[in-house]
C-alpha positions as CSV (number, residue, x, y, z in Angstrom):
1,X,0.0,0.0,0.0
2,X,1.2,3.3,-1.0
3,X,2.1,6.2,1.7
4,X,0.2,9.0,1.2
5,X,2.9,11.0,-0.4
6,X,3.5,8.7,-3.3
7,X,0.9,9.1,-5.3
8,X,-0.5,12.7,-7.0
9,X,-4.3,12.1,-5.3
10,X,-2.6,11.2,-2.1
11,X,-0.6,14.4,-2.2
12,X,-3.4,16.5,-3.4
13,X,-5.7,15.0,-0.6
14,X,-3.3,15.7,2.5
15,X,-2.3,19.4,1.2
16,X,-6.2,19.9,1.4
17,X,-6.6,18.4,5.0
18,X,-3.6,20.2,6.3
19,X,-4.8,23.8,5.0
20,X,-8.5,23.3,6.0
21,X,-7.2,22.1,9.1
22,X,-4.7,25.1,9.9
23,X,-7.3,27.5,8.9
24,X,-9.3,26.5,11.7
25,X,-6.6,26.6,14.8
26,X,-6.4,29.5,16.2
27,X,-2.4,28.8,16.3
28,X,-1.9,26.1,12.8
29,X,0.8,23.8,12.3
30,X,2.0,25.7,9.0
31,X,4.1,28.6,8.5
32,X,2.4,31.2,5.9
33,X,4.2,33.9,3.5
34,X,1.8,36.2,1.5
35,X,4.0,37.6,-1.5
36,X,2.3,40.2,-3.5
37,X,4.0,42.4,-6.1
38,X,4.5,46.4,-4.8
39,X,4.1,49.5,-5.7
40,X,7.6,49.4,-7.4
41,X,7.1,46.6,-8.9
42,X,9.4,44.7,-6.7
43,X,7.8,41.6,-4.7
44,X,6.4,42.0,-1.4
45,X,6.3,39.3,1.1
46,X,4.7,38.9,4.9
47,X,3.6,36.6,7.4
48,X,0.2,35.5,7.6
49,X,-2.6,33.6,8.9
50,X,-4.1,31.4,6.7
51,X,-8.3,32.0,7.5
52,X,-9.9,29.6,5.3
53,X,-9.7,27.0,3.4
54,X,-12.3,25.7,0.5
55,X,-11.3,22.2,-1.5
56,X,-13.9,22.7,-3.7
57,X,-13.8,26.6,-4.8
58,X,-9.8,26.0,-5.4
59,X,-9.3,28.6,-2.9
60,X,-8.0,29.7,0.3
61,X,-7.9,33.4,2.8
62,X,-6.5,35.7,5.1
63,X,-7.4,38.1,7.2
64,X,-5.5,41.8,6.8
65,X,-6.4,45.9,7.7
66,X,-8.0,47.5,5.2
67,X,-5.6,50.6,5.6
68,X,-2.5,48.1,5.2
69,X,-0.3,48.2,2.1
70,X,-1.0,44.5,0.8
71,X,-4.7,46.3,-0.1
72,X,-3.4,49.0,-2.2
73,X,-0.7,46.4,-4.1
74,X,-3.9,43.8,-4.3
75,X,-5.9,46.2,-5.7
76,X,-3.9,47.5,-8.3
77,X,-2.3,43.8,-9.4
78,X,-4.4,41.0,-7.9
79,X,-1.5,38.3,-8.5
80,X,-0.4,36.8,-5.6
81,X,1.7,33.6,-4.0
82,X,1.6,32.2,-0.7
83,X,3.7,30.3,0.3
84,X,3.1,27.6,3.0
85,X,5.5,25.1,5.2
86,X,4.5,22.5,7.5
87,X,7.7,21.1,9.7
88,X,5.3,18.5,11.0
89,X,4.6,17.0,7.8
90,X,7.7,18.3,5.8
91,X,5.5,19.6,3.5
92,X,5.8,23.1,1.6
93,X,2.7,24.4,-1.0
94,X,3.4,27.4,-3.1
95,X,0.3,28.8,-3.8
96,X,0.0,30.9,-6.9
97,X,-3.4,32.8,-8.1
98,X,-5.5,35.9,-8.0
99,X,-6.7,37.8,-4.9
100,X,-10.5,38.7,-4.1
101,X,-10.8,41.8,-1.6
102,X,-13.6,41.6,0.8
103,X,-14.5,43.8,3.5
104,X,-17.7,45.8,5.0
105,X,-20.8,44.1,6.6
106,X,-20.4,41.3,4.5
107,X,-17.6,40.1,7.2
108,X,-19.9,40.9,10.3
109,X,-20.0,37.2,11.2
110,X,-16.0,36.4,10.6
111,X,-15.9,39.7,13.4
112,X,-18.4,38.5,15.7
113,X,-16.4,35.0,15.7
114,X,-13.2,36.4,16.4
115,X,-11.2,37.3,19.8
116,X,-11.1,40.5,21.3
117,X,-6.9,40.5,21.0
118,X,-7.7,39.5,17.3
119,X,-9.9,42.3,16.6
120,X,-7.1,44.5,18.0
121,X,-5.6,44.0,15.1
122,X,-7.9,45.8,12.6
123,X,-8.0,49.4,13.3
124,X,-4.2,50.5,14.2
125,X,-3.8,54.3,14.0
126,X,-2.4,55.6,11.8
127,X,-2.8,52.7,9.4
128,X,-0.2,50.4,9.2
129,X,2.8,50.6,7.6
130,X,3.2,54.9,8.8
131,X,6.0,56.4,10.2
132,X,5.7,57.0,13.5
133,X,8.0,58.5,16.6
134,X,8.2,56.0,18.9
135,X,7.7,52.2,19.2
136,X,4.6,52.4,20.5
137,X,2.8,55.5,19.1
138,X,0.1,54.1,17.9
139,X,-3.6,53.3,19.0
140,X,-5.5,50.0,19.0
141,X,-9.1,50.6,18.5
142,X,-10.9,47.4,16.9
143,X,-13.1,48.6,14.1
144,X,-14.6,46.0,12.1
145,X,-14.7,48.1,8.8
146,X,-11.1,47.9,8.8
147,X,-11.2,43.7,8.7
148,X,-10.3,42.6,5.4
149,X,-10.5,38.8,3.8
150,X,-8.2,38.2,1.1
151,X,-9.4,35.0,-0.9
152,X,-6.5,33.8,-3.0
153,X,-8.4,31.8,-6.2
154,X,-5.6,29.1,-6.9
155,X,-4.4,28.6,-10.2
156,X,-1.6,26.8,-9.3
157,X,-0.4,24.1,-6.2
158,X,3.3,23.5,-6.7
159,X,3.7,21.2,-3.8
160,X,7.4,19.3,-2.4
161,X,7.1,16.8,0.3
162,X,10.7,16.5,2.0
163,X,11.5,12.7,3.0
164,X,15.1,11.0,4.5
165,X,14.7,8.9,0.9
166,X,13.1,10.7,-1.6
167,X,11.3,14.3,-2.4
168,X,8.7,14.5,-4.1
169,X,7.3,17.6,-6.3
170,X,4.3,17.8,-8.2
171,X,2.2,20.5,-9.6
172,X,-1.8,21.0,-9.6
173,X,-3.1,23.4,-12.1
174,X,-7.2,24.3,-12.2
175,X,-7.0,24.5,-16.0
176,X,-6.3,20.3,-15.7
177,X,-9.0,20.2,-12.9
178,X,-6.1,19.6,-10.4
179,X,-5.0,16.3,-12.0
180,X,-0.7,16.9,-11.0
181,X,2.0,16.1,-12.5
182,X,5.4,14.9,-10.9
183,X,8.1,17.1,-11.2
184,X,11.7,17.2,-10.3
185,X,12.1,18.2,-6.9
């Protein structure tokens, strides 16, 4: 019987437990990096949360301020990667696709589910990212129109299980409804 990491379904299948499952602990297994490209041009890359996670949309979010810089580089170039490393399973997705912005009322219920020292984090003044004097001149004051979910639509899983024996690579792409192919790791 095959592990789970020799096959292209079985790969496919754990990559979608693990990020369904780290997008509902409040502290996840995985590691996350949200690269965007900036306002230079240049590529932008941060830690993040991962929020969600839906197997069957292709897709998965994170939580950001409205008033942070990742929103202005989203809106005007929606391409984005993130990057995602599990030490627990020696696995590492690069996720590569478009960003949705949401925000408003129409997050009301992702704010209602979340914890106060969460909501803490949406509504810094000034926003973030601004120059300020001292370490710690800034305000916290939770507002939930500044809670923003960024859905990434995948177009691409490139996914590298690390093993003592052998790594394997393979690549999911929605325009071959997900079906993988091995690559060289």
């Amino acid at each position: 019987m095959a592990e789970w990491f020799e096959t292209r379904s079985g790969l496919w299948s754990a990559c979608w437990r693990q990020l369904v499952r780290d997008a509902v602990l409040l502290k996840p297994n995985a590691r996350s990096v949200l690269a965007t490209i900036g306002r230079s041009g240049a590529p932008e890359a941060r830690m993040v949360v991962l929020r969600g996670a839906d197997r069957r949309a292709g897709s998965v979010a994170v939580h950001t301020d409205t008033g942070s810089v990742k929103i202005t580089e989203l809106t005007a170039d929606p391409r984005a990667s993130l990057h995602i490393w599990n030490e627990s399973t020696q696995v590492q997705m690069r996720l590569r696709g478009t960003i949705q912005i949401s925000s408003g009322p129409e997050l009301a219920h992702l704010w209602h589910q979340m914890p106060d020292g969460s909501r803490a984090n949406y509504g810094v003044t000034p926003v973030p990212g601004s120059v300020i004097d001292a370490s710690d001149a800034y305000v916290r004051a939770p507002d939930p129109d500044r809670l923003a979910r960024l859905t990434l639509r995948i177009d691409e899983m490139d996914v590298v299980h690390l093993s003592d024996d052998y790594h394997r690579r393979a690549l999911y792409r929605r325009d071959d409804d997900w079906q993988g192919q091995w690559l060289a790791p």
